[in-house]
C-alpha positions, 0 to 999 in steps of 0.5 A: 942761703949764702950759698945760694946767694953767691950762686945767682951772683955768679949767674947774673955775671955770667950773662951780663954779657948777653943782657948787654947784647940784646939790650944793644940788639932791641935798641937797634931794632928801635931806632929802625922802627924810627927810622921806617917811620920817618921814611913813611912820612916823608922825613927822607933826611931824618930817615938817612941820618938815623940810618946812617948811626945805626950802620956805623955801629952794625954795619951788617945791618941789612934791613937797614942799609935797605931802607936807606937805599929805598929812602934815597930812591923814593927821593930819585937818588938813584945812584947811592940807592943802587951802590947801597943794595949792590953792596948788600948783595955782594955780601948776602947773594941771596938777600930776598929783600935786596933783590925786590928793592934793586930791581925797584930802582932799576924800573922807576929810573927807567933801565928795564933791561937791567931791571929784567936781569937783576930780575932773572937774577933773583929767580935763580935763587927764588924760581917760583915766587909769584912777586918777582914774575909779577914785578917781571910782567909789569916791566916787559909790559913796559917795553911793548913785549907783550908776547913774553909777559903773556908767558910770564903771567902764564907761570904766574898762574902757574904758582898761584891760579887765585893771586888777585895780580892776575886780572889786572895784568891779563888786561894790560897784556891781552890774552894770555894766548892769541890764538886757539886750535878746537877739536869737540865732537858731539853726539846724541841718540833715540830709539823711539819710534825708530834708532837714530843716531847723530855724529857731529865732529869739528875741528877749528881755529881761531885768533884772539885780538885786541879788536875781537875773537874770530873763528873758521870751523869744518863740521862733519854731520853723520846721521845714521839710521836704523840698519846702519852700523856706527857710521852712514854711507855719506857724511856731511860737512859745513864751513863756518866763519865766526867772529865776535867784534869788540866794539868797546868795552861794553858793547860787541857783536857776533856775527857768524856764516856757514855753508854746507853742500850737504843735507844734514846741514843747512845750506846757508845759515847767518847769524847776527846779535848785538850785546851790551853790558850795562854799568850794573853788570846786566848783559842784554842782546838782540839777534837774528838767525837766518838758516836755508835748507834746500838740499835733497828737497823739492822746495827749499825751505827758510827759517828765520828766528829772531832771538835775544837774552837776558844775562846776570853777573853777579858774586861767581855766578852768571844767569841768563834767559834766552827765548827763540822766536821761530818763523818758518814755512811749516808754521811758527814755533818758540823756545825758551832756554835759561842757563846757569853758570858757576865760575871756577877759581881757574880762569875760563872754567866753570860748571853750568846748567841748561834747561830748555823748553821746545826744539833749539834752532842752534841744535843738531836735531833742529838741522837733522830733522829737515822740514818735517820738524813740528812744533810739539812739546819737548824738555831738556836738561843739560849739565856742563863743565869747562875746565883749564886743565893748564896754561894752554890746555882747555877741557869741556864736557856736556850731558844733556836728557831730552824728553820730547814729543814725535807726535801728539801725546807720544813721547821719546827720550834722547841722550847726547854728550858733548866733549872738546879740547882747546890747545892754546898757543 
């Protein structure tokens, strides 16, 4: 028993050493908790003089020296705060905390640019951390460099599609790109009474800015019949402007012209529709819709439409009911479309589902069908997906069914698909 006595003895001796030292280690650590504290609740003096006794005896105390730095900056006191950091950093070069803290002082006193270097300077070492790029966005915001805090925010959501930083600063940046180049094509097909088959191609570019969104498109129509191999013998085309002015943040517009020299479209058609979103999230518009036929037709032939919609923001989901009030030489007729989306984590993307009720005056079968179109029963489903496939690319997919009549009682089935890319820039 002695023996084992004179053992644990020996042991507690041993590490009397280690026992002081991490005494001395939680008493340090206590007295930067005091310290932090003081600094939070405004004993800015109290802070630095704690601070200052405990680096006197563990000058390698980073965490500390940091804190003070930040103490003397929150009071403007620029100069220490900065020599107290750079000293830190030429020391640990790769201080994590000295860098975010730096870069701090260098924006609040107003020196963006060493503020953008220091910051460029800590990427080196920290390439993808979303903070930095989010500390380097607020500032070429600062500056008026909008262009290059659009590419920041690029790589931001590059690292990190869901950081809750992204809207506020997608909004005081613009557009994270100003300007758009679309190609889409869209197809659909029947073989009921006869094989017909419609090609539409576009191509378009548009422009993004503070005051709206605005588009110039080239369509080509190709309508083949039976007999005809995968493309007709004539090939429509349609130049089209549109534009979305913004007026302010709850109200805009869209106003749209198209010409075409060719039958497969209408000669002329104009849009126009009025929206505005109420304080509840409900969007509700107003519009017209004016399209003139008259190639190849011995009298021309104009459809107006009055249409408008009724749409729901609510959690990730928007809804919206849109009906079409048709007036045209050939008799009267209406549609009804109601649309479902589900938004994506990514920006701009999401999955929708359309359904419909009679021919719509904005589908391709309504231009293609001419005169002759009649008010019959129809229904149709159609599924979509929109996708941010990268900062600057942008992906779209549609599938639609539609069961119609061709004449009374007698019905046929049509199939389209609709795909595009947008290259963002």
């Amino acid at each position: 028993m002695k023996k084992y006595s004179i053992g644990i003895a020996f042991c507690l001796l041993a590490f009397l050493p280690f026992f002081s030292l991490a005494q001395k280690s939680m008493n340090a650590d206590s007295l930067y908790f005091v310290a932090r504290q003081y600094a939070i609740d405004g004993q800015y003096n109290e802070a630095i003089q704690l601070s200052e006794k405990i680096l006197a005896q563990y000058p390698s105390y980073w965490d500390v020296r940091i804190l003070m730095a930040r103490t003397y900056a929150w009071q403007r006191q620029f100069e220490p705060a900065v020599a107290n950091v750079s000293e830190v950093l030429a020391k640990d070069p790769k201080n994590y905390d000295a860098y975010s803290a730096l870069i701090d002082f260098y924006f609040w006193k107003g020196d963006n640019q060493s503020s953008i270097a220091t910051i460029d300077q800590a990427l080196m070492y920290f390439p993808d951390d979303a903070l930095l790029l989010i500390k380097k966005a607020k500032v070429q915001m600062a500056i008026s460099n909008l262009r290059e805090a659009r590419k920041t925010i690029d790589q931001i959501e590059e690292i990190d599609h869901r950081n809750e930083s992204l809207p506020l600063l997608k909004k005081g940046a613009g557009h994270s790109h100003s300007n758009i180049l679309r190609m889409e094509h869209y197809y659909d097909t029947f073989s009921n009474p006869y094989d017909r088959k419609w090609h539409m191609s576009s191509v378009g570019y548009g422009r993004r800015t503070s005051v709206g969104d605005y588009y110039a498109k080239v369509y080509l129509g190709d309508l083949i019949g039976d007999g005809e191999s995968l493309y007709s013998g004539g090939v429509g085309k349609q130049f089209a402007i549109e534009c979305y002015p913004k007026i302010d943040e709850n109200n805009s517009m869209f106003v749209n012209y198209s010409w075409s020299p060719d039958a497969v479209f209408p000669n002329h058609r104009v849009g126009l529709e009025y929206y505005h979103v109420f304080q509840s999230k409900i969007e509700l518009s107003g519009g017209y819709r004016y399209l003139n036929f008259s190639e190849g037709l011995t009298e021309p032939m104009n459809v107006q439409i009055a249409t408008g919609s009724i749409g729901w923001y609510f959690s990730k989901y928007w809804l919206s009911f849109r009906p079409y009030f048709v007036f045209r030489d050939l008799g009267n007729s209406s549609v009804y479309m109601l649309t479902g989306r589900y938004y994506l984590p990514r920006e701009e993307s999401y999955l929708g589902l359309n359904l419909g009720a009679g021919i719509s005056p904005d589908s391709p079968y309504f231009y293609t069908e001419g005169e002759s179109i009649p008010d019959l029963k129809s229904w149709r489903v159609e599924l979509e997906w929109k996708q941010k496939i990268s900062n600057w690319l942008l992906f779209e997919l549609q599938g639609g069914y539609e069961n119609g009549e061709f004449s009374q009682g007698v019905t046929q089935d049509k199939y389209s698909a609709r795909t595009s890319i947008s290259i963002l820039f």
